[in-house]
N, CA, C and O atoms as a Maestro MAE file, in Angstrom:
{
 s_m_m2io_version
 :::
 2.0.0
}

f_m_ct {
 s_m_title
 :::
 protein
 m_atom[324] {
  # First column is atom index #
  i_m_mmod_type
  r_m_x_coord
  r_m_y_coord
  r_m_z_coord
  i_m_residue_number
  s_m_chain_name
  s_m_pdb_residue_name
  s_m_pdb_atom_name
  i_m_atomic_number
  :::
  1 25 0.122 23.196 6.150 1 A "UNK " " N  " 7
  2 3 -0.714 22.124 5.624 1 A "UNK " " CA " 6
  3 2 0.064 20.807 5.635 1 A "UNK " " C  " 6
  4 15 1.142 20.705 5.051 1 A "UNK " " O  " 8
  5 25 -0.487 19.825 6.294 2 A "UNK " " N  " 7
  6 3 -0.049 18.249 6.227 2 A "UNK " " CA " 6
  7 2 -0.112 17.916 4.577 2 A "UNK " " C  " 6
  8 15 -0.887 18.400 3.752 2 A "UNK " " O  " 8
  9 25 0.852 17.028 4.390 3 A "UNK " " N  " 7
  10 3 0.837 16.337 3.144 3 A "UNK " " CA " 6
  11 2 0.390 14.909 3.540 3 A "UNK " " C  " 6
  12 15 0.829 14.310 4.522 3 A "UNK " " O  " 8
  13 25 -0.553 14.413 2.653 4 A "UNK " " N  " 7
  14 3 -1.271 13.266 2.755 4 A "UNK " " CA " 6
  15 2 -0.007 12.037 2.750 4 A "UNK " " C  " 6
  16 15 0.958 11.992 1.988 4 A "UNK " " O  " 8
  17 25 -0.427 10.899 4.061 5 A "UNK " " N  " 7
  18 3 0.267 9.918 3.767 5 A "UNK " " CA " 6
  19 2 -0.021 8.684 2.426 5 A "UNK " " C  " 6
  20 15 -1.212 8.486 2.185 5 A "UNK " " O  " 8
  21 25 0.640 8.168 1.883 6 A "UNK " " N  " 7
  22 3 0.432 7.183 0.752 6 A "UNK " " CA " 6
  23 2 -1.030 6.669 0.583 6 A "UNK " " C  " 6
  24 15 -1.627 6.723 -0.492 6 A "UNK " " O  " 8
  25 25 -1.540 6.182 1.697 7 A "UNK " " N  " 7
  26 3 -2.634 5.128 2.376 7 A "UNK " " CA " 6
  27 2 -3.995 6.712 2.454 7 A "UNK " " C  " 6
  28 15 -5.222 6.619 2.493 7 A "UNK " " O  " 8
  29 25 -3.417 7.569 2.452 8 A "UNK " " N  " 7
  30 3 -4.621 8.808 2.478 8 A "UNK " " CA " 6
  31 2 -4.747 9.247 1.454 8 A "UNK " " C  " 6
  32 15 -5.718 9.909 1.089 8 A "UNK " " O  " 8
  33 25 -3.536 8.885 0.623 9 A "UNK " " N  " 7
  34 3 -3.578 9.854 -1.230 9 A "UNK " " CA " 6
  35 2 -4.278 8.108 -1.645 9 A "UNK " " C  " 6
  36 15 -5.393 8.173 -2.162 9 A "UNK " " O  " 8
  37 25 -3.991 7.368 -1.550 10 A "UNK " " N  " 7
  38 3 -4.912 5.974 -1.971 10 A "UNK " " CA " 6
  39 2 -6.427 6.173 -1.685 10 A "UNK " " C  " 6
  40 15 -7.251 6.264 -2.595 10 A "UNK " " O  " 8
  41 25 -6.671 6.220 -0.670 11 A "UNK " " N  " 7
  42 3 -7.974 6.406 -0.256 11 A "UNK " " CA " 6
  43 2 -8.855 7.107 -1.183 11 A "UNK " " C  " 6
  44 15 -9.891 6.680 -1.692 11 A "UNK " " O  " 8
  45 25 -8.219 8.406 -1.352 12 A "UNK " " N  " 7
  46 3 -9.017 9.622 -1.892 12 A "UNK " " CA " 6
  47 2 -9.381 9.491 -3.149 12 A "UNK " " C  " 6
  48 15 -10.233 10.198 -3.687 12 A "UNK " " O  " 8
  49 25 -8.366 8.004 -4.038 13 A "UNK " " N  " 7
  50 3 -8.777 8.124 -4.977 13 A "UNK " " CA " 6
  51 2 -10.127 7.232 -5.492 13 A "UNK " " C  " 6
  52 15 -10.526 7.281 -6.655 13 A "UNK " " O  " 8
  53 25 -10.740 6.439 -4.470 14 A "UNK " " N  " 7
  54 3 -11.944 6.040 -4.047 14 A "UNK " " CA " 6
  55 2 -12.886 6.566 -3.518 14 A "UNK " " C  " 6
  56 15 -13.640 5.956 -2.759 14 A "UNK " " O  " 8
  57 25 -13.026 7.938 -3.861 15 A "UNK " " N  " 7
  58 3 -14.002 8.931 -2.828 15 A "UNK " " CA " 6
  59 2 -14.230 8.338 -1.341 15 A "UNK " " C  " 6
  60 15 -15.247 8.068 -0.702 15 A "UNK " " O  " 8
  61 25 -12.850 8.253 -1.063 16 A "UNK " " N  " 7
  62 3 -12.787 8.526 0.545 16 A "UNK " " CA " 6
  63 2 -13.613 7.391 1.448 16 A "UNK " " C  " 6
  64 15 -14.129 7.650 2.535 16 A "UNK " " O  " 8
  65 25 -13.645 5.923 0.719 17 A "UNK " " N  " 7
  66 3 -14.013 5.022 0.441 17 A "UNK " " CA " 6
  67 2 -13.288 3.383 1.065 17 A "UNK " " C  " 6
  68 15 -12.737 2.546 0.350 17 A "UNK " " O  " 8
  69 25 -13.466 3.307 2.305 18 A "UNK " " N  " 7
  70 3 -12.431 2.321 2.433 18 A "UNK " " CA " 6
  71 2 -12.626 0.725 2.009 18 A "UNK " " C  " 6
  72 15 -11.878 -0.212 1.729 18 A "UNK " " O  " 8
  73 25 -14.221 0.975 2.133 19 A "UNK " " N  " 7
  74 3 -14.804 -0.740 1.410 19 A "UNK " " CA " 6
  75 2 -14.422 -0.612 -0.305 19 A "UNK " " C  " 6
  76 15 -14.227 -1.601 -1.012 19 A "UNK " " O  " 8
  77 25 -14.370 0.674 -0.747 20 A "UNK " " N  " 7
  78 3 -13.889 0.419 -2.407 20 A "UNK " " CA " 6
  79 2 -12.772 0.640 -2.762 20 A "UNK " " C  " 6
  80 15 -12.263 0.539 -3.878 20 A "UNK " " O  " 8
  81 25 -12.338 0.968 -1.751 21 A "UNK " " N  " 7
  82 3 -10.590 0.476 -1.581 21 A "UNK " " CA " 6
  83 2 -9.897 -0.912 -2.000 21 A "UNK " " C  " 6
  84 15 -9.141 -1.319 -2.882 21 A "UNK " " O  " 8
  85 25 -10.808 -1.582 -0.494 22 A "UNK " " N  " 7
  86 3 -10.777 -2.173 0.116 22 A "UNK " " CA " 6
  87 2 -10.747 -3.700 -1.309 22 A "UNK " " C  " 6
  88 15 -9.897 -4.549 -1.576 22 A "UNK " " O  " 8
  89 25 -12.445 -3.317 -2.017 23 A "UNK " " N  " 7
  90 3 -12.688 -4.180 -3.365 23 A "UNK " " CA " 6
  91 2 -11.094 -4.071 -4.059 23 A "UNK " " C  " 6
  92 15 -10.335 -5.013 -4.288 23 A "UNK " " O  " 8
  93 25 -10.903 -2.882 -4.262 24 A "UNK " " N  " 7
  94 3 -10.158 -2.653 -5.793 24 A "UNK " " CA " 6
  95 2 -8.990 -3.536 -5.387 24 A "UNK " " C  " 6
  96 15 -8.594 -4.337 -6.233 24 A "UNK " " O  " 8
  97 25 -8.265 -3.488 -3.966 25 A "UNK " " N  " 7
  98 3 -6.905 -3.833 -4.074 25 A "UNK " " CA " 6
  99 2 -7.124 -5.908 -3.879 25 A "UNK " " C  " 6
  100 15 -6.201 -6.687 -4.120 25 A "UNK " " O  " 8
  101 25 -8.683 -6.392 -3.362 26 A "UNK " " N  " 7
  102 3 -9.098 -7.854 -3.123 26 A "UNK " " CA " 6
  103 2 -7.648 -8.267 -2.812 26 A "UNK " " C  " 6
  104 15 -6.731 -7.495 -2.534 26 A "UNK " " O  " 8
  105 25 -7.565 -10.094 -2.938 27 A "UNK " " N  " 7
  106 3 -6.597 -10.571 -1.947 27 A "UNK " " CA " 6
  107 2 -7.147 -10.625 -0.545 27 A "UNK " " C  " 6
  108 15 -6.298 -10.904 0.301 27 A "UNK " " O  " 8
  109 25 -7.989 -10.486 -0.241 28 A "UNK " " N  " 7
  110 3 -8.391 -10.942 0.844 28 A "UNK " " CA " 6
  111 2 -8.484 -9.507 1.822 28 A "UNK " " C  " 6
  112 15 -8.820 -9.642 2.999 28 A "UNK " " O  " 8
  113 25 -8.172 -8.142 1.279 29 A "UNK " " N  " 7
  114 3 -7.925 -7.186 2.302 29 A "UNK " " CA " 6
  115 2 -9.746 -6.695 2.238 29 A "UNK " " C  " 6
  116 15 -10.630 -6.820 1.390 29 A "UNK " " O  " 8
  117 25 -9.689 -6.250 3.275 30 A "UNK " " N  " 7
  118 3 -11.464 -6.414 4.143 30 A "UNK " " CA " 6
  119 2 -11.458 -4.485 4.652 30 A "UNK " " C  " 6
  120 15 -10.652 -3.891 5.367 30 A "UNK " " O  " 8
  121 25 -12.543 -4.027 4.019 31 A "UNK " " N  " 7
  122 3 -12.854 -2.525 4.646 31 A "UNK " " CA " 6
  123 2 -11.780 -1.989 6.028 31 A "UNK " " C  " 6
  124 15 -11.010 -1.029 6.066 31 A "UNK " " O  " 8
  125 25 -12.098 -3.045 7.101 32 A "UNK " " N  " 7
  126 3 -11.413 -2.992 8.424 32 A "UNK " " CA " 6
  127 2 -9.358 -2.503 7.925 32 A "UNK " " C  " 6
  128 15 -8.628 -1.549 8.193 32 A "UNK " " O  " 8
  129 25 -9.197 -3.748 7.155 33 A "UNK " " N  " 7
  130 3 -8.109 -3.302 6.652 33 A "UNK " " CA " 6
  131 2 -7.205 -2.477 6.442 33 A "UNK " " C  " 6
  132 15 -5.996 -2.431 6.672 33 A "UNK " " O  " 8
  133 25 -8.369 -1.454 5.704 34 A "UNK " " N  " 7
  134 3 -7.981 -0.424 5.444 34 A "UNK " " CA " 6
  135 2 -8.239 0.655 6.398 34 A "UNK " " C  " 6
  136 15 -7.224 1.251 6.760 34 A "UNK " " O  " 8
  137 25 -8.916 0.896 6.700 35 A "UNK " " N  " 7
  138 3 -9.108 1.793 7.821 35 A "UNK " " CA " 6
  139 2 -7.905 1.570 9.344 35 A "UNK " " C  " 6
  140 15 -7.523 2.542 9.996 35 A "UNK " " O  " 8
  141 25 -7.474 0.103 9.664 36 A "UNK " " N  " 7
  142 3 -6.510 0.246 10.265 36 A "UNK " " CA " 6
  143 2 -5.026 1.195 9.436 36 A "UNK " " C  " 6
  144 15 -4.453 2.148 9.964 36 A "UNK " " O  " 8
  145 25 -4.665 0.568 7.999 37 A "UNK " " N  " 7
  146 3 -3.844 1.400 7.656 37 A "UNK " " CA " 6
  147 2 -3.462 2.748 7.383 37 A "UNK " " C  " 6
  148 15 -2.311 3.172 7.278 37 A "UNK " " O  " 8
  149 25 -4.952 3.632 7.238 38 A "UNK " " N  " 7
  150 3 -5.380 5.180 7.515 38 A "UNK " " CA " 6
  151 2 -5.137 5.221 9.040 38 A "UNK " " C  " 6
  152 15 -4.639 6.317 9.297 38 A "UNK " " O  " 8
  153 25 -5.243 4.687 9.842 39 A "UNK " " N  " 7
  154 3 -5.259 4.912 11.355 39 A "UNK " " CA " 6
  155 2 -3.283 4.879 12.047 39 A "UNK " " C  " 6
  156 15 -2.778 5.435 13.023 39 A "UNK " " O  " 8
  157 25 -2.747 4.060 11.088 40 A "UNK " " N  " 7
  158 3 -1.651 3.696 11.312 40 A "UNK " " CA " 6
  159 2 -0.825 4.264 10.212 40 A "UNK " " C  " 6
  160 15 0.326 3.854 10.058 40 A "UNK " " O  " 8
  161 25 -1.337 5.193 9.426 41 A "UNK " " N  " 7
  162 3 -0.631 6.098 8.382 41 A "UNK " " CA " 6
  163 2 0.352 5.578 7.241 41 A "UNK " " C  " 6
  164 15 0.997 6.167 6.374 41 A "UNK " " O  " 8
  165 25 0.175 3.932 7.668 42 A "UNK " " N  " 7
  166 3 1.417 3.355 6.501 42 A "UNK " " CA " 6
  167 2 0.440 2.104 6.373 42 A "UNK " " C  " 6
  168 15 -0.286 1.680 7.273 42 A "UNK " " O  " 8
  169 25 0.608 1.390 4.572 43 A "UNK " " N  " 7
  170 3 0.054 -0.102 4.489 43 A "UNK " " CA " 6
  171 2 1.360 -1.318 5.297 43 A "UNK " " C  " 6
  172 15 2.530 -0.987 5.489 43 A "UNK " " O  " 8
  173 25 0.911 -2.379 5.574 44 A "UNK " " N  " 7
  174 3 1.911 -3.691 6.115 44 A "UNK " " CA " 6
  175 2 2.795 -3.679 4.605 44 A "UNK " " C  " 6
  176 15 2.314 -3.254 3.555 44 A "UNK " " O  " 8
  177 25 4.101 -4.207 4.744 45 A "UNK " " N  " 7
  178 3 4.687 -4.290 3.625 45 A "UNK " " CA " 6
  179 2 4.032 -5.671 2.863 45 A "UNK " " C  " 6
  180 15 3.608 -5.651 1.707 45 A "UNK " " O  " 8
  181 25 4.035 -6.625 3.562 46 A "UNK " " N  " 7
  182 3 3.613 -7.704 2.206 46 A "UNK " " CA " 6
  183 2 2.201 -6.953 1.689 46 A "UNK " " C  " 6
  184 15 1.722 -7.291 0.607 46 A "UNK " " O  " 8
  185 25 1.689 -6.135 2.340 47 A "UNK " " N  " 7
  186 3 0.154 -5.711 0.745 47 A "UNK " " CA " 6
  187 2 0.421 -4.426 0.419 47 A "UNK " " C  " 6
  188 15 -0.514 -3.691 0.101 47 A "UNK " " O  " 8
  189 25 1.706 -3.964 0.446 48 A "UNK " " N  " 7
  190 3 2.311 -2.795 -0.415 48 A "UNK " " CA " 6
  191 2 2.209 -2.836 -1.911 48 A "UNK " " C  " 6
  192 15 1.845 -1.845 -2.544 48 A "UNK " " O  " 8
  193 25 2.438 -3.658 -2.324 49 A "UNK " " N  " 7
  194 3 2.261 -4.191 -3.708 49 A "UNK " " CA " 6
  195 2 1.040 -4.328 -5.000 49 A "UNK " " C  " 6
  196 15 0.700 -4.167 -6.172 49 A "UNK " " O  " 8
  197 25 0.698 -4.863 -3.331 50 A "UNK " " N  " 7
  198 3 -0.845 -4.966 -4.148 50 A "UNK " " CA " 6
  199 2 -1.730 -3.601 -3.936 50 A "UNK " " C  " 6
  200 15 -2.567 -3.326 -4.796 50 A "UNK " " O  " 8
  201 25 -1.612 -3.023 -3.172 51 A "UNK " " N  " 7
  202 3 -2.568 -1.577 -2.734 51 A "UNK " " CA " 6
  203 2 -1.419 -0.643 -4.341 51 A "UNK " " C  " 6
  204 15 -2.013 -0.049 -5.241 51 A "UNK " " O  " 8
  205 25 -0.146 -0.730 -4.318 52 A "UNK " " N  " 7
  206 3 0.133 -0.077 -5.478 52 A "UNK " " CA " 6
  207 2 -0.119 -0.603 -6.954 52 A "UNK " " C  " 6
  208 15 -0.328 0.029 -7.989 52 A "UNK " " O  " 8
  209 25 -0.066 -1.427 -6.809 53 A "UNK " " N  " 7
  210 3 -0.852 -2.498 -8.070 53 A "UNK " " CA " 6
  211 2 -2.338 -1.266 -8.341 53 A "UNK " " C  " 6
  212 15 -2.326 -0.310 -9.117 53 A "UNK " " O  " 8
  213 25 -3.393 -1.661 -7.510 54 A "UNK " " N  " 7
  214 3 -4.723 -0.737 -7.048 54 A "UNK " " CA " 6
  215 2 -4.858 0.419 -7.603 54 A "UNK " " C  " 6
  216 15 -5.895 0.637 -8.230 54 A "UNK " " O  " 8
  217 25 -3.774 1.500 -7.497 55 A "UNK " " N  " 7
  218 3 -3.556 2.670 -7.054 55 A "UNK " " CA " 6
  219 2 -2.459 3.457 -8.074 55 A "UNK " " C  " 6
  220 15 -2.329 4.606 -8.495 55 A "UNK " " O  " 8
  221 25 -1.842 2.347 -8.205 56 A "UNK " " N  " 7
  222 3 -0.261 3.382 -8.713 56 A "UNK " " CA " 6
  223 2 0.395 4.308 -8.185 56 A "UNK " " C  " 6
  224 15 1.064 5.214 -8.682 56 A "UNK " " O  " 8
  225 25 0.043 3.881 -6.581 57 A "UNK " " N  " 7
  226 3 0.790 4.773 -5.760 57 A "UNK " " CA " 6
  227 2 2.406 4.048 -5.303 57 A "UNK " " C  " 6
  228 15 2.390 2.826 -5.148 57 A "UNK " " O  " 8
  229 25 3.385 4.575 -5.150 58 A "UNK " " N  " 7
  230 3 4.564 3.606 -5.519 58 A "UNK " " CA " 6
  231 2 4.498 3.186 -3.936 58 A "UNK " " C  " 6
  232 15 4.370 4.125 -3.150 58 A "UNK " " O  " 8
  233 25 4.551 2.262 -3.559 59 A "UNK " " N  " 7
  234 3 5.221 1.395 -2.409 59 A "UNK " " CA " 6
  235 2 5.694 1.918 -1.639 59 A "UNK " " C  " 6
  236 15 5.305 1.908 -0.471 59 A "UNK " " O  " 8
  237 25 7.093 2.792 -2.244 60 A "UNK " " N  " 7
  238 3 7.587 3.876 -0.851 60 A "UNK " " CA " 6
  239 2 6.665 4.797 -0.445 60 A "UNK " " C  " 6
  240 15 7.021 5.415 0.559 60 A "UNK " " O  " 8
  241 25 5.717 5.062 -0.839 61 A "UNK " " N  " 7
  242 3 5.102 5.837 -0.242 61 A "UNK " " CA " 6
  243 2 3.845 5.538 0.625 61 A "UNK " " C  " 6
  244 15 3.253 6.275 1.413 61 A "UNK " " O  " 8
  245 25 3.545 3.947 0.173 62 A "UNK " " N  " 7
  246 3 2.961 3.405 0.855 62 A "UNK " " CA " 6
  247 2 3.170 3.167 2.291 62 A "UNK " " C  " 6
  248 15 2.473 3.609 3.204 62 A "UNK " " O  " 8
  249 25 4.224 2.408 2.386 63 A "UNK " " N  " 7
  250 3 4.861 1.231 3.350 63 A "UNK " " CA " 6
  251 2 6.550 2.872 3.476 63 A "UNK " " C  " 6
  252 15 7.634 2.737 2.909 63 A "UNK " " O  " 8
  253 25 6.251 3.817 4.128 64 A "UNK " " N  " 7
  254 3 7.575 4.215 4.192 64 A "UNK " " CA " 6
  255 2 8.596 3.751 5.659 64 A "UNK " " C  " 6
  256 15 8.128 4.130 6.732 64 A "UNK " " O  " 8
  257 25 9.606 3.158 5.702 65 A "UNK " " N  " 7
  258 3 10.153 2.903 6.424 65 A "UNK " " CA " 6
  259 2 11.061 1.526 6.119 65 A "UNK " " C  " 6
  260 15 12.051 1.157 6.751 65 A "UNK " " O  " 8
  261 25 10.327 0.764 4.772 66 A "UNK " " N  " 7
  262 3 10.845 -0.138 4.552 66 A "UNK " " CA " 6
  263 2 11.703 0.095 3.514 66 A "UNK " " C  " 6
  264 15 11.382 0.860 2.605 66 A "UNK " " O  " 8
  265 25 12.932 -0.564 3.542 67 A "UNK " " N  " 7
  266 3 14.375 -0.967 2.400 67 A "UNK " " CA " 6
  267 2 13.992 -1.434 1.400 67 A "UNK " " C  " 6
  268 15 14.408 -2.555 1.109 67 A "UNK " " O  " 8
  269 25 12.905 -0.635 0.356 68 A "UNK " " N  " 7
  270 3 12.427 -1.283 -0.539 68 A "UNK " " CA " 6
  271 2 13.672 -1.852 -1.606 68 A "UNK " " C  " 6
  272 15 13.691 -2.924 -2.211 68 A "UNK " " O  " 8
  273 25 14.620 -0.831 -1.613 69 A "UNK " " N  " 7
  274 3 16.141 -1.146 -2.685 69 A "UNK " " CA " 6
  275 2 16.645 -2.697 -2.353 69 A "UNK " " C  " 6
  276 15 17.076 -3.477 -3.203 69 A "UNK " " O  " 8
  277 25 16.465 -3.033 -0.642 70 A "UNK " " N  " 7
  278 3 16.712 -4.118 -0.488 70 A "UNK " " CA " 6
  279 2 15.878 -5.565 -0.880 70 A "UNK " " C  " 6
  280 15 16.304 -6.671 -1.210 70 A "UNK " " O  " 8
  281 25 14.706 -5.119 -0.719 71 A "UNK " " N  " 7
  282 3 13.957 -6.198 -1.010 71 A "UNK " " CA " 6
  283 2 14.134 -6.314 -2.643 71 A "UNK " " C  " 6
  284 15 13.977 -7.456 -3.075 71 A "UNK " " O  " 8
  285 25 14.344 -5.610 -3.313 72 A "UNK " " N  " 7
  286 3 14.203 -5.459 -4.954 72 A "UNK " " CA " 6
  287 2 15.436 -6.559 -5.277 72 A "UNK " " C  " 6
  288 15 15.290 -7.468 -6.094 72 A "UNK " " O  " 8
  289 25 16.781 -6.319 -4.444 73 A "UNK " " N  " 7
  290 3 17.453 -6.863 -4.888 73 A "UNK " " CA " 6
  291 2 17.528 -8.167 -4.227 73 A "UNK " " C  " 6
  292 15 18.360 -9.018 -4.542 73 A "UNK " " O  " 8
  293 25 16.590 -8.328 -3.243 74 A "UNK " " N  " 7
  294 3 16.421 -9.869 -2.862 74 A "UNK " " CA " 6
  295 2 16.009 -10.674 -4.068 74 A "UNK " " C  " 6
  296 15 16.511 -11.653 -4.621 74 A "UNK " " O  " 8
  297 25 14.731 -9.810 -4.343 75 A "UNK " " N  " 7
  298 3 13.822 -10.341 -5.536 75 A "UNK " " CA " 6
  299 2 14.573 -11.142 -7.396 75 A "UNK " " C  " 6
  300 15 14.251 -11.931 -8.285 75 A "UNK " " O  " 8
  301 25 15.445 -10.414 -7.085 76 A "UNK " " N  " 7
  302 3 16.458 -10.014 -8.198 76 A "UNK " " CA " 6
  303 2 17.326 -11.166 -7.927 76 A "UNK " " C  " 6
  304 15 17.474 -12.014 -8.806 76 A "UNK " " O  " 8
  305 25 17.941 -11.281 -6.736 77 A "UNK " " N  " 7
  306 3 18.694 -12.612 -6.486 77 A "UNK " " CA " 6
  307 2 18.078 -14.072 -6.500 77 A "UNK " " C  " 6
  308 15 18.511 -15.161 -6.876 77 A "UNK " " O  " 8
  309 25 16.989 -13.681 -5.982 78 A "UNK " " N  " 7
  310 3 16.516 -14.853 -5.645 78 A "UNK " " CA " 6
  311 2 15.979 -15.524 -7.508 78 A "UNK " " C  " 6
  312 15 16.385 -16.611 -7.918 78 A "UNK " " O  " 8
  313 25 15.227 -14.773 -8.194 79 A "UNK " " N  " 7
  314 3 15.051 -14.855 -9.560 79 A "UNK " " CA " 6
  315 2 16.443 -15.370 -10.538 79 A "UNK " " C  " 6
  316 15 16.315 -16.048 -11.557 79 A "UNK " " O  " 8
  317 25 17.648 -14.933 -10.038 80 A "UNK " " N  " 7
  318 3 18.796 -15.485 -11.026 80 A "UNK " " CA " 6
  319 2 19.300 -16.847 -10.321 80 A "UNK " " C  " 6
  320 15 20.275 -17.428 -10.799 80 A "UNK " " O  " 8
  321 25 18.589 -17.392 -9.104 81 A "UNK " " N  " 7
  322 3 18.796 -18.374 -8.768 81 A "UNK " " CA " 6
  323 2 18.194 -19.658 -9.094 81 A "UNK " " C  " 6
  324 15 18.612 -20.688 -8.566 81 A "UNK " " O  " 8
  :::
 }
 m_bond[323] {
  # First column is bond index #
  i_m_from
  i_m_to
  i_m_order
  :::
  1 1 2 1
  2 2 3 1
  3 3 4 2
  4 3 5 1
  5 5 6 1
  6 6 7 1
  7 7 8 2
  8 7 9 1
  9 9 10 1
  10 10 11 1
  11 11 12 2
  12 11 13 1
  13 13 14 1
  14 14 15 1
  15 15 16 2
  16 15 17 1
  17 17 18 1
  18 18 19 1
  19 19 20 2
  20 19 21 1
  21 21 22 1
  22 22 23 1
  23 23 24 2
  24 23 25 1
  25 25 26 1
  26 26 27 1
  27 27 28 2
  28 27 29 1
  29 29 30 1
  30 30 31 1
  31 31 32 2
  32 31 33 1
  33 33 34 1
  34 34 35 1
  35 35 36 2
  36 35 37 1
  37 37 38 1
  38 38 39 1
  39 39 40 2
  40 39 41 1
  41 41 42 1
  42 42 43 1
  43 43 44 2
  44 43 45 1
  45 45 46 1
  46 46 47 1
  47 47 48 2
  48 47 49 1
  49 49 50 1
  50 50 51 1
  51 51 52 2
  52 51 53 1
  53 53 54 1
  54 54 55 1
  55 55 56 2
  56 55 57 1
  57 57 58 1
  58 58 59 1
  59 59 60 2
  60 59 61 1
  61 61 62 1
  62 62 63 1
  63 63 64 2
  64 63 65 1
  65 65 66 1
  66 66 67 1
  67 67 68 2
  68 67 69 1
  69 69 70 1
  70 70 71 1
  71 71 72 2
  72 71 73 1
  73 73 74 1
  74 74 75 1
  75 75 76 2
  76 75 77 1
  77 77 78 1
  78 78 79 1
  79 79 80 2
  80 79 81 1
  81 81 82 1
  82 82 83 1
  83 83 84 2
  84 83 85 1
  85 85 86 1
  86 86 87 1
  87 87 88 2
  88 87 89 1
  89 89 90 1
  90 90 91 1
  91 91 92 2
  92 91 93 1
  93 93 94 1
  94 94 95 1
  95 95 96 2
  96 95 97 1
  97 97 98 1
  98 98 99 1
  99 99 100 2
  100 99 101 1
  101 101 102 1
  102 102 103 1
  103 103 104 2
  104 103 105 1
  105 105 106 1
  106 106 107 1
  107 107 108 2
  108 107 109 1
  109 109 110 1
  110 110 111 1
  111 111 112 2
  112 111 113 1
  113 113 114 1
  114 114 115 1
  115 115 116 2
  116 115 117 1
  117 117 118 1
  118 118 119 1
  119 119 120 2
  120 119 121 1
  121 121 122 1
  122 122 123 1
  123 123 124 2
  124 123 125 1
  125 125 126 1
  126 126 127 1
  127 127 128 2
  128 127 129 1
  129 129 130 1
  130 130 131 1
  131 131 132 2
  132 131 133 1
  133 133 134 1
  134 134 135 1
  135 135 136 2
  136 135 137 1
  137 137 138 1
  138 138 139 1
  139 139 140 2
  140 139 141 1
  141 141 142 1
  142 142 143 1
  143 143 144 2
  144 143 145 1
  145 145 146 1
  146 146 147 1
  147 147 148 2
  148 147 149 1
  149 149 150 1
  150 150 151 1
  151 151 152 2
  152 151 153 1
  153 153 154 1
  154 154 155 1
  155 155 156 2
  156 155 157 1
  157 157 158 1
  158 158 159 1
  159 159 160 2
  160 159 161 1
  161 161 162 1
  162 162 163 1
  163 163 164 2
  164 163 165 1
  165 165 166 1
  166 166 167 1
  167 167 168 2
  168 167 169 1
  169 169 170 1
  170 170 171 1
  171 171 172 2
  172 171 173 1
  173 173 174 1
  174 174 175 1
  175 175 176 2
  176 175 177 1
  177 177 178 1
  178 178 179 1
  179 179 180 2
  180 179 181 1
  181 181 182 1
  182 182 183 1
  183 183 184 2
  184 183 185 1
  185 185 186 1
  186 186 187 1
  187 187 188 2
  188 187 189 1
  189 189 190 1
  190 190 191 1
  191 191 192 2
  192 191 193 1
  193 193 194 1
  194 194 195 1
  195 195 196 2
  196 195 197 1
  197 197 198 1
  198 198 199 1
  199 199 200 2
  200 199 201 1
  201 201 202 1
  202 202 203 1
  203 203 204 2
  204 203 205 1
  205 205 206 1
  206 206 207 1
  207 207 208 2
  208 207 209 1
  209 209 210 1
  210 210 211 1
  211 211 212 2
  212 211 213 1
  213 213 214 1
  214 214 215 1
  215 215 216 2
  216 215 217 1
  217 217 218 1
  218 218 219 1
  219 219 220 2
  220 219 221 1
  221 221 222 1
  222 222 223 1
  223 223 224 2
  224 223 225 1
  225 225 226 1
  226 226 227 1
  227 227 228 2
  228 227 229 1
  229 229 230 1
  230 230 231 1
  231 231 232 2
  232 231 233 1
  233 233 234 1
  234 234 235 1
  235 235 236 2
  236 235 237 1
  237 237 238 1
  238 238 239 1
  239 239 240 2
  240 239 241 1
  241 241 242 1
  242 242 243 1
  243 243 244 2
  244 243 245 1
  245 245 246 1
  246 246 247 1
  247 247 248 2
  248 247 249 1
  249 249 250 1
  250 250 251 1
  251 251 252 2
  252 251 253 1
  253 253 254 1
  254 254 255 1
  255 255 256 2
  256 255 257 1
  257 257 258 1
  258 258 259 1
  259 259 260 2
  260 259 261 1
  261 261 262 1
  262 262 263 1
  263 263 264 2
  264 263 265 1
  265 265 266 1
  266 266 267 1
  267 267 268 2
  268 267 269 1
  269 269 270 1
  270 270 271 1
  271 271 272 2
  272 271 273 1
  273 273 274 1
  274 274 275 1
  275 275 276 2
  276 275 277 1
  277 277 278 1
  278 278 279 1
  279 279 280 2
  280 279 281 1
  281 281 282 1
  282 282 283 1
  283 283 284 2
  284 283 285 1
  285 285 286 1
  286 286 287 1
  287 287 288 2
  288 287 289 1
  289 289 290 1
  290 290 291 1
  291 291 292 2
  292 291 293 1
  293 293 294 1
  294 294 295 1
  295 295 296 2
  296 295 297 1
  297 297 298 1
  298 298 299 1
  299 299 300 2
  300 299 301 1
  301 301 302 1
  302 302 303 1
  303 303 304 2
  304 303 305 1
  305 305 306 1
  306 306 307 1
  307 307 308 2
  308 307 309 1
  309 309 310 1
  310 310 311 1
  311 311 312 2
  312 311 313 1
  313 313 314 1
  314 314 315 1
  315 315 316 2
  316 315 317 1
  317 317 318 1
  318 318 319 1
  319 319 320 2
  320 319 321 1
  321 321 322 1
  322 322 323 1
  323 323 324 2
  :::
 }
}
């Protein structure tokens, strides 16, 4: 059995729903949106955030491939600056 990617355990929790996905996470992301990111098995990293915002699905599991440790501590630097 496949284990669901981030963007498929998101989905599901919209009854399988990509336009009420699509609403919940707004910002401008559009049905199409989402259905590219089910098609492409990972969200873009800049709307990682917001689809986990949505969802409470964590980011890495969203967007996997990205240095999230790194960006955190960009975030982190850039904030004590």
């Amino acid at each position: 059995m496949q284990t669901q990617s981030g963007i498929e355990q998101a989905l599901s929790l919209f009854d399988n729903s990509p336009t009420k996905l699509a609403a919940a996470i707004g910002n401008g992301v559009l049905r199409q949106h989402v259905e590219h990111w089910v098609k492409a098995q990972k969200v873009p990293a800049e709307k990682a955030p917001d689809v986990m915002v949505a969802t409470g699905i964590p980011i890495d599991r969203l967007c996997p491939g990205t240095n999230w440790d790194a960006v955190r501590k960009m975030r982190k630097q850039a904030k004590a600056a």
